[in-house]
C-alpha positions as CSV (number, residue, x, y, z in Angstrom):
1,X,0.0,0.0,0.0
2,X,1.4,3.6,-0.7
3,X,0.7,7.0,0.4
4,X,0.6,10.1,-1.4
5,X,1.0,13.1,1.6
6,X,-0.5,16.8,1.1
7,X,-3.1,19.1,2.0
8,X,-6.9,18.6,1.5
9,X,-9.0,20.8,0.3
10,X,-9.7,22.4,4.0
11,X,-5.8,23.1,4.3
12,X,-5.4,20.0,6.6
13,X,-2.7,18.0,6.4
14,X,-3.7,14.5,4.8
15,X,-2.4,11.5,3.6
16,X,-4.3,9.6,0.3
17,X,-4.6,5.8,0.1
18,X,-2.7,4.3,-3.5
19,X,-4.0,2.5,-5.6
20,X,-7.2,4.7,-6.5
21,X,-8.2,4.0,-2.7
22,X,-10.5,7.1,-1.8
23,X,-10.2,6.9,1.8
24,X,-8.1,9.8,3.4
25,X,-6.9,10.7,6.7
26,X,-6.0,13.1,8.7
27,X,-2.2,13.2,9.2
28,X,-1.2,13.9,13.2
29,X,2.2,14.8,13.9
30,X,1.9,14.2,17.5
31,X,-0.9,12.0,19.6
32,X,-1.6,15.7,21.8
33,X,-0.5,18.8,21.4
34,X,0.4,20.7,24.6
35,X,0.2,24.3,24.2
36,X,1.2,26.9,27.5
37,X,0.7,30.3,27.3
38,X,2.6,33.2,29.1
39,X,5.4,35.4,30.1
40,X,7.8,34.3,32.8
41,X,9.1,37.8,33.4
42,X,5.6,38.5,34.6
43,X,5.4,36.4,37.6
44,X,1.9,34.4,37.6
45,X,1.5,34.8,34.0
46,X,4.1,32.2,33.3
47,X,2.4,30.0,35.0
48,X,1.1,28.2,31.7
49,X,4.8,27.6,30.3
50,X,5.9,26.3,33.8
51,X,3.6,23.6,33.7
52,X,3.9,22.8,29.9
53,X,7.8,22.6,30.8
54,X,6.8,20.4,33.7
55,X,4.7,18.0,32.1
56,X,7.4,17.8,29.3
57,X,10.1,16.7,32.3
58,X,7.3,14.3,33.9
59,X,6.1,12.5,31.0
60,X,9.1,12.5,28.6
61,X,9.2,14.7,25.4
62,X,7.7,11.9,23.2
63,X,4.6,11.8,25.2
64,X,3.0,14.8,23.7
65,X,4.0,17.7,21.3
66,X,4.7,20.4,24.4
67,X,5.1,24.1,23.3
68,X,6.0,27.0,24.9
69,X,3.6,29.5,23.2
70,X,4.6,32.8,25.4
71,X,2.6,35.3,23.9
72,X,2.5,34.2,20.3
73,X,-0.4,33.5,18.2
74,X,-0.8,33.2,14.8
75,X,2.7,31.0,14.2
76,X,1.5,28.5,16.4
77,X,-1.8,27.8,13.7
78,X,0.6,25.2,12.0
79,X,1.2,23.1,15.2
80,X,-2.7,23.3,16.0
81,X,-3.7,22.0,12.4
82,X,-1.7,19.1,12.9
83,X,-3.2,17.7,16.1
84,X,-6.6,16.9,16.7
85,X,-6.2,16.9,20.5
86,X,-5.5,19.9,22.5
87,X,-4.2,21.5,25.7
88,X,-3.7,24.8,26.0
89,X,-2.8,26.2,29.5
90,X,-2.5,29.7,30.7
91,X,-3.0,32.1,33.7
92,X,-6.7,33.5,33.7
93,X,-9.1,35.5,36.0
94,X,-11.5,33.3,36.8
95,X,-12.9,35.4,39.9
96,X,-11.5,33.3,42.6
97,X,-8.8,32.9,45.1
98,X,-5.4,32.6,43.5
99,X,-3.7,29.4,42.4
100,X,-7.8,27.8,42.0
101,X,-7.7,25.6,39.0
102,X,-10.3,25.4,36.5
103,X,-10.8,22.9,33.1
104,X,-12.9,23.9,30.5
105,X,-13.2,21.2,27.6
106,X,-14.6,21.5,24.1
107,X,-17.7,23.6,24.0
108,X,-17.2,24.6,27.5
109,X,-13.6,25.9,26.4
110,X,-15.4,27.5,23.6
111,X,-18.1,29.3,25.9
112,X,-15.0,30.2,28.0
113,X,-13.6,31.9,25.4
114,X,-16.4,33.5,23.9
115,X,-17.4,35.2,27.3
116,X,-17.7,39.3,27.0
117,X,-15.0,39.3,30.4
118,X,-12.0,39.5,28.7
119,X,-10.1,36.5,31.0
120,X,-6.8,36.7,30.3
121,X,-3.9,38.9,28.3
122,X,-3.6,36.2,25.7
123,X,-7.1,35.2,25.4
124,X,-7.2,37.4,22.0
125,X,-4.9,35.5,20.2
126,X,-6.0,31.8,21.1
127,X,-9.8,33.4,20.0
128,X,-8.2,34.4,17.3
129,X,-6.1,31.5,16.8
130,X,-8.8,28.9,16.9
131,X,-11.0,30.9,14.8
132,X,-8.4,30.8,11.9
133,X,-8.5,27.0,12.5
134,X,-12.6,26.6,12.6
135,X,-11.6,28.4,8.7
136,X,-10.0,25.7,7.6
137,X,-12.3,23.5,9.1
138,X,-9.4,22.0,11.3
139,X,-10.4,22.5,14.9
140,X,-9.2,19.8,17.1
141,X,-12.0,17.6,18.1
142,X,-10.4,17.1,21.3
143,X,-9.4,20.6,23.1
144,X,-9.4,21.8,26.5
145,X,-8.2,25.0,28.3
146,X,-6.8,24.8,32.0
147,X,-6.7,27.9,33.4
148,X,-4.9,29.0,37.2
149,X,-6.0,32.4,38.6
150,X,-3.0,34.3,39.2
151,X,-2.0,36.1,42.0
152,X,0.5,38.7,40.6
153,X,1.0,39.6,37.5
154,X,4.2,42.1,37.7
155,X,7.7,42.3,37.1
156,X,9.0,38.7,38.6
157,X,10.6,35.6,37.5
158,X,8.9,33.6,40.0
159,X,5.3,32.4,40.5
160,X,3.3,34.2,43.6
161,X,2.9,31.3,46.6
162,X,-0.6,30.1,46.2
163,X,0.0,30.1,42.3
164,X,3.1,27.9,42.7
165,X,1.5,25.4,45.4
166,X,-1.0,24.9,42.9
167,X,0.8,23.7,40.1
168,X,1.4,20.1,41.3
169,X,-2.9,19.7,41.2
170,X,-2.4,21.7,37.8
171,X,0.0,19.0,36.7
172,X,-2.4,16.1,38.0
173,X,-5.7,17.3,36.3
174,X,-3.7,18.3,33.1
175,X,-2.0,14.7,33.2
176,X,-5.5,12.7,33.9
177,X,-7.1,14.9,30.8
178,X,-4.1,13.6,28.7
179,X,-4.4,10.4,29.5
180,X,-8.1,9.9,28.8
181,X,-8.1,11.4,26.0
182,X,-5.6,8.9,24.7
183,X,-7.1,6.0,26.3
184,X,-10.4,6.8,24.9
């Protein structure tokens, strides 16, 4: 059996059966993408690349496709059309103590998103981000946000207490959501 690789018609990355096979399929570069958001110089708002960077040291760097997305947006569209399973982490107000935990998956993450409470400084660019994707029809079916309420968001390398004592639970619910999602 052969493959011819490409794009489909959507802009999604696909590999065609040979031999005048119709099937196609959608091409995955990695089983999860893992996606953190933030700026380490600003204290809690780094809290999303410390835990991707966590993760990565916890699972092994095989286990998922981990990226530190800081504060970009739009050059991370080609790592999210090639997955169709999702987790993007970041620090967000979600009106509650600091270093709370919260997991919003699929529509919910959606509905999150969508809210008129602008949530957190990078929320713009995943809107923006996944709305590029929706486009091309290439929204992973499989996404989540986890979200920690920071504490302080200033001039700091370091995470604020109650953000930093959070971030082993962080690490647990992100690691359980991984692992059903590929074991389902």
């Amino acid at each position: 059996m052969t493959f011819r690789f490409g794009q489909d018609t959507r802009g999604c990355a696909t590999a065609r059966l040979g031999a005048g096979a119709a099937a196609r399929i959608r091409l995955v570069t990695s089983p999860t993408l893992v996606l953190g958001f933030g700026n380490v110089l600003l204290s809690d708002d780094g809290a999303g690349v410390q835990l991707v960077e966590r993760l990565r040291s916890e699972l092994g760097p095989n286990a998922a496709e981990f990226v530190d997305g800081g504060t970009l947006s739009f050059s991370l569209l080609s790592y999210v059309e090639a997955t169709d399973s999702m987790l993007v982490i970041d620090a967000a107000d979600l009106n509650s103590a600091p270093g709370t935990i919260e997991l919003f998956e699929g529509a919910a993450m959606d509905e999150f998103l969508k809210s008129s409470r602008r949530r957190t400084v990078h929320e713009v660019g995943l809107i923006d981000l996944l709305d590029m994707v929706r486009l091309q029809d290439c929204l992973p079916s499989q996404r989540a946000l986890l979200c920690i309420q920071p504490g302080r968001i200033d001039w700091c390398e370091t995470l604020s207490a109650p953000v930093a004592e959070a971030l082993p639970e962080a690490a647990r619910q992100a690691r359980a959501t991984l692992h059903r999602w590929n074991f389902t």
